[in-house]
C-alpha positions, 0 to 999 in steps of 0.5 A: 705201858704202850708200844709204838706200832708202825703201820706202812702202806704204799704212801704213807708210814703211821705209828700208833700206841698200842696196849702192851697187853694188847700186844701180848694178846694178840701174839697169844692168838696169833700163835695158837691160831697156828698152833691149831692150824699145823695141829689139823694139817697132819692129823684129823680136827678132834672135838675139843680142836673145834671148840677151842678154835670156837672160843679163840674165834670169839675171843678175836672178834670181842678183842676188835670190837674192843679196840675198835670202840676205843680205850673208854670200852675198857671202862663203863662210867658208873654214874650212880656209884659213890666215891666219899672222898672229897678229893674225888668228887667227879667222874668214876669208871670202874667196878661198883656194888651196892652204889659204892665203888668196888675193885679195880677203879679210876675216879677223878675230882681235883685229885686223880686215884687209880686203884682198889676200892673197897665199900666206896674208899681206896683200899689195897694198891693205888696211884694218887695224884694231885694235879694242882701241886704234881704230888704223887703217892704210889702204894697202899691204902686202907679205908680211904688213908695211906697205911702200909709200904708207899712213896710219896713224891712231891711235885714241880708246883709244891712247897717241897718240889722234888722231895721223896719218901719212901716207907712206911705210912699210917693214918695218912702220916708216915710212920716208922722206917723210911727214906727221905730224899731231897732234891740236892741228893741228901738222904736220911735213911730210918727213922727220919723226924722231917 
């Protein structure tokens, strides 16, 4: 999520989007910051004062030299870290351990998965889309396959444009109680056989 910052001078107005938890960052400094500074205005700077104002200095100064080098500082592409799903052949920015991905990741192929990895595959919570149809499935992954709780929209270039389910998923198969939408409003609640 972004917030929109407008930034005036003299002549001209901008506005930027910026981070939310960037935002959330620097109030947090800013108000510590002036925490520490009334703290040493009506009482002498004890030690743990000085290392703290130390730590925040440092934390800033990593904070502008992030947002200065852009969104991609976020992010190290890790070339030599593989992803087995063919879908996902292709580029890969994230955490990796023993060549596989690991962690909190992106990788990006002829599909787009934002999400947790475990020896290489998604596993735990994650954002697949498939830009070619406009599908998305947003939820739980286990060894590569959709298993658990999840939704599953299909996109503006699919067969069944505007279909939704919600529910459960094993095997990449839904699976037991769910809701399935359509676009005219029509719903089936449980064990919908569609």
């Amino acid at each position: 999520m972004f917030l929109a910052l407008p930034i005036t001078n003299h002549e001209s107005r901008i506005t930027i989007n910026v981070p939310r938890a960037t935002i959330h960052v620097l109030f947090a400094a800013l108000w510590l910051t002036l925490a520490l500074a009334s703290t040493s205005l009506h009482a002498q700077i004890s030690p743990t004062q000085d290392a703290l104002r130390l730590r925040l200095s440092l934390s800033l100064a990593s904070l502008d030299r992030g947002i200065a080098a852009g969104p991609q500082a976020a992010y190290q592409t890790s070339a030599n870290c593989v992803v087995p799903d063919p879908e996902l052949q292709g580029r890969y920015f994230g955490g990796c351990k023993d060549g596989l991905a690991e962690g909190y990741g992106q990788a990006i192929g002829a599909a787009e998965y934002k999400g947790g990895f475990r020896a290489g595959r998604k596993h735990g919570k994650g954002t697949k889309t498939w830009p070619s149809s406009g599908d998305r499935y947003e939820g739980e992954f286990r060894d590569d396959r959709k298993e658990g709780i999840g939704t599953y929209t299909w996109g503006p270039r699919s067969v069944w444009t505007g279909e939704k389910y919600a529910g459960g998923f094993l095997n990449d198969w839904r699976h037991g109680s769910g809701v399935y939408e359509w676009p005219g409003g029509d719903r089936c609640a449980g064990q919908c056989l569609v």
